[in-house]
ZAMARGU-4260 file (C-alpha; in steps of 0.2 Angstrom, whole numbers, plus 5000, padded with zeros to 4 digits):
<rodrens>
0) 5000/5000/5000 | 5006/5016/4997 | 5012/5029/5010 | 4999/5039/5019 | 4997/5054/5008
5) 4997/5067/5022 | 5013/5061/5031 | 5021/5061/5012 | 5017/5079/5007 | 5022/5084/5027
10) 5003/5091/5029 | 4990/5090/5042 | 4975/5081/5041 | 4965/5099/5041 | 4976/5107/5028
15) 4968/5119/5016 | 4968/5118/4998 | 4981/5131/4996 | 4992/5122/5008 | 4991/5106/5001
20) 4994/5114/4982 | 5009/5125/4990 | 5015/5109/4998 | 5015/5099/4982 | 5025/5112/4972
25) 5040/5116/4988 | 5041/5095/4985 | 5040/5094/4967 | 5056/5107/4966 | 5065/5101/4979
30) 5063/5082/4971 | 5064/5085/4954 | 5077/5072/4944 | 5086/5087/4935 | 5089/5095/4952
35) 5096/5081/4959 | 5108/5072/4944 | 5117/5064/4957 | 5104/5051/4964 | 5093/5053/4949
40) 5083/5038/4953 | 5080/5039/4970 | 5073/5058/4965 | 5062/5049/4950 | 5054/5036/4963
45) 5052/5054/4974 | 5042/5061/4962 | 5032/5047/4960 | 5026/5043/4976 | 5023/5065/4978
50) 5012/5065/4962 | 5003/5050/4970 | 4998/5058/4985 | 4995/5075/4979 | 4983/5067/4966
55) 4973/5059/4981 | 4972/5076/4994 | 4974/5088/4976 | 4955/5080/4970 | 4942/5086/4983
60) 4930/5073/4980 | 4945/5059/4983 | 4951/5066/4997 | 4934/5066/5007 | 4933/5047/5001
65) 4950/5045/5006 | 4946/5052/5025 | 4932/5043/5028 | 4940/5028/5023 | 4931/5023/5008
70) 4946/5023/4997 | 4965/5019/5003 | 4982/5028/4996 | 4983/5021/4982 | 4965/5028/4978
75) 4957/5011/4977 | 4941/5006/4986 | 4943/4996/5001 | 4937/4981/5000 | 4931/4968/5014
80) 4938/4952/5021 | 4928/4941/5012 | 4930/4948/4996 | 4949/4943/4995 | 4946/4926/4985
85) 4945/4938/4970 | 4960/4940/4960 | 4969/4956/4956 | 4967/4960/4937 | 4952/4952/4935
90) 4935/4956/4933 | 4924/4947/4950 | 4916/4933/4942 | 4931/4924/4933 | 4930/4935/4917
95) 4948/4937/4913 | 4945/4951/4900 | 4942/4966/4901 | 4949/4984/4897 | 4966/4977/4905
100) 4967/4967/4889 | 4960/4982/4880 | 4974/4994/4885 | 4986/4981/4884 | 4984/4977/4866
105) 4982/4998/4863 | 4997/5005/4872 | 5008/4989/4873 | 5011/4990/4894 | 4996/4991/4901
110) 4993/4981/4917 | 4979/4973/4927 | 4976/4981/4944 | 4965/4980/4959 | 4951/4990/4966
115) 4937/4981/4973 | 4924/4987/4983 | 4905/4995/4981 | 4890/4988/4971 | 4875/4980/4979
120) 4879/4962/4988 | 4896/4959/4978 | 4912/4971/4972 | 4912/4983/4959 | 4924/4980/4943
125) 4943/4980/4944 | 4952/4995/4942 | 4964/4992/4927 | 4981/5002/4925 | 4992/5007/4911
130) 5004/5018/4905 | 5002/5032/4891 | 5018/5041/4883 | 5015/5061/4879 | 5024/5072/4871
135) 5034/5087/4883 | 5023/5101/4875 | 5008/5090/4875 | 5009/5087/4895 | 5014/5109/4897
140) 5000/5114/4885 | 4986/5099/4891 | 4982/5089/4877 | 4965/5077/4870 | 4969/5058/4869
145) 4956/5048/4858 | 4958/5031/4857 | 4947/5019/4846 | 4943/5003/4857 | 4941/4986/4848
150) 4921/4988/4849 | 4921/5003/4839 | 4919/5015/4852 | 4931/5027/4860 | 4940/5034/4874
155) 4943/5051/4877 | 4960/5056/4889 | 4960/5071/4893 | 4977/5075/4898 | 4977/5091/4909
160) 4990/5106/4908 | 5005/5103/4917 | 5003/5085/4921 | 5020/5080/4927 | 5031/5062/4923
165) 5025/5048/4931 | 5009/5056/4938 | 4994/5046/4938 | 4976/5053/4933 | 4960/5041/4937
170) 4946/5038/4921 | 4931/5035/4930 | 4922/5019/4927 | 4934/5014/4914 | 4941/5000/4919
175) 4933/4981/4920 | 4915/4978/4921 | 4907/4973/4938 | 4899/4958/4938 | 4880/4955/4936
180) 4878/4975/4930 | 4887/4982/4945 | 4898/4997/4945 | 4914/4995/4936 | 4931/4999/4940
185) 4940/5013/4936 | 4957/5015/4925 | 4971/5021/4933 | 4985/5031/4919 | 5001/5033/4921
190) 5009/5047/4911 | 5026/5047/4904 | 5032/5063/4895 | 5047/5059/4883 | 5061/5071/4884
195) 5063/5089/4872 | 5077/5095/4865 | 5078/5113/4870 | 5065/5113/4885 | 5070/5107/4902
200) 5056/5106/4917 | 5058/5109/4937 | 5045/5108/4946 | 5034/5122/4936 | 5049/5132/4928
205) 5055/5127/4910 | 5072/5127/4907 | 5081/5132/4889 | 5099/5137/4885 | 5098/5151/4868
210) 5114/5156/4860 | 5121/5174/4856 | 5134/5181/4846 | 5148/5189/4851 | 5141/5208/4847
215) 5126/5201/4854 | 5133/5200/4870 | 5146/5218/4868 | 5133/5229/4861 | 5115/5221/4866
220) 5100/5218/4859 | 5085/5208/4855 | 5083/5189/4851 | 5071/5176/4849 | 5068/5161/4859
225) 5055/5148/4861 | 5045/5145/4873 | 5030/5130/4877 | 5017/5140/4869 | 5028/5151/4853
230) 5042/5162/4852 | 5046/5177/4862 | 5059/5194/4863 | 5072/5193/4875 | 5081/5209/4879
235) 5098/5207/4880 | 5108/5221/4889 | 5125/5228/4885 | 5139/5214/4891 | 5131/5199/4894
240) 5144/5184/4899 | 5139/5167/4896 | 5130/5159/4908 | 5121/5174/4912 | 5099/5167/4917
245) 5086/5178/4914 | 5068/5176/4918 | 5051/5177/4907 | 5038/5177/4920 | 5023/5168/4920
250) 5033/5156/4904 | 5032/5142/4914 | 5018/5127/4918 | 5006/5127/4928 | 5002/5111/4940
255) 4984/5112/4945 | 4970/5122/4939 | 4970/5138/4948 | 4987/5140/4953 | 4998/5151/4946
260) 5010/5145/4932 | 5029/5143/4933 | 5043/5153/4925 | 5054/5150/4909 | 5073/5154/4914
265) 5083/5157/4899 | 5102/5155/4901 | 5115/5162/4886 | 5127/5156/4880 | 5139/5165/4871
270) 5142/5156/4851 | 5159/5161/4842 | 5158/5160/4824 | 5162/5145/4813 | 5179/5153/4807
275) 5188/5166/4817 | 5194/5177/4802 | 5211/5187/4798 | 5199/5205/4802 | 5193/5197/4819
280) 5207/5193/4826 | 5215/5207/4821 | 5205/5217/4831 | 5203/5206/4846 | 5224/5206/4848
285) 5224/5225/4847 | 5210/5227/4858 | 5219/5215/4871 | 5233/5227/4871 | 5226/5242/4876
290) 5212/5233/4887 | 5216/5217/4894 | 5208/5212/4910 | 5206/5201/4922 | 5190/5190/4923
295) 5193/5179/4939 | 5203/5163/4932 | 5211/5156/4946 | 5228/5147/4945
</rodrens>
């Protein structure tokens, strides 16, 4: 079972929304993989377990059945001792398919799971799990999922803005059938954002490096650069070094509906040209004679 959603996010039982959500984002920073590239794996099952617990006490619905005990951590319906005979991934009543078999066949890796509990006299369906891959803008910008099922019918995801790696959103009486017309289960998605090129996430900032050219960075100026929903100006000013970060406000995602979005820190880096030609580095070696200075190597 997973860890009690309240002692993972470090909050109390009575906890407002805005503590929770405030909670959930310190964590998500702090715990983030790309902030912590030496125990990378240790930050990625981190993150996992936060997502998990903030999708329980983030949903105000789930965390009312989660206090009053009608679902547990995992934000699966409790079920009672006699109802253990029933195995996990099946539907109750011996019917091994179902939309585990269905999700399996779609997405390649999907996966029975539990979830038992409810309907009148016997369990509801089993909740079925699976994982679906997104693209990095698609999980910053929220995206539509449609899938076609086998029957001819589909399944909308809807994948909300700012849904993180490895969090987990619930689809509502989408998983197996409960038996003799009771309710069914529901289907638990895990998300997996594959990796961009230029943006970087941590927590709700987006990370990217832009180049500059050398007058660029003397003179000043203004350049383009992307960001998750187009490109934007950035001002450079007089004598920018490499390295230097600056910050587009509101650029980044935001994490839950409601709160406020993240940053986008743009850090230059200084791009020499392809060939350095006779005219450059003539200039460069007169200019070092008259203005050479000192720009804190040590050694």
């Amino acid at each position: 079972m997973a860890d009690d959603p309240y002692a993972v996010l470090g909050v109390a039982r009575g906890a407002s929304e805005d503590d929770i959500r405030r909670a959930y984002r310190k964590l998500a920073k702090e715990n983030h993989p790309d902030v912590n590239p030496t125990r990378r794996a240790a930050a990625e099952a981190r993150i996992k377990t936060i997502n998990a617990a903030f999708s329980i006490l983030g949903d105000a619905e789930k965390r009312r059945q989660f206090d009053a005990g009608l679902i547990d951590a995992n934000g699966e319906a409790r079920h009672r001792p006699f109802r253990t005979h029933a195995r996990a991934g099946a539907a109750p009543g011996g019917d091994d398919f179902g939309f585990g078999d269905i999700f399996s066949d779609l997405f390649g890796r999907g996966r029975g799971g539990g979830g038992h509990g409810g309907g009148h006299g016997g369990m509801r369906g089993a909740d079925v799990r699976y994982t679906l891959e997104v693209d990095f803008l698609e999980a910053a910008n929220g995206t539509k999922k449609r899938v076609t099922m086998p029957d001819g019918g589909t399944l909308d995801l809807q994948v909300p803005e700012g849904v993180q790696d490895g969090q987990v959103l619930r689809l509502k009486g989408k998983g197996s059938p409960g038996p003799r017309g009771s309710e069914p289960g529901d289907a638990l998605v895990e998300i997996k954002v594959r990796p961009h090129d230029t943006f970087r996430r941590t927590g709700d900032d987006i990370h990217i490096t832009a180049p500059i050219t050398i007058d660029e960075a003397v003179l000043g100026g203004k350049i383009e650069v992307e960001t998750t929903t187009g490109r934007v100006q950035l001002a450079i000013p007089k004598g920018t070094s490499s390295g230097r970060a600056f910050r587009l406000k509101g650029r980044g995602v935001r994490s839950a509906p409601g709160a406020p979005a993240g940053d986008q820190i743009v850090t230059v880096s200084i791009v020499l040209p392809a060939e350095i030609d006779d005219q450059l580095a003539y200039f460069m070696s007169e200019w070092k004679r008259t203005h050479a200075y000192d720009p804190g190597r040590k050694g």
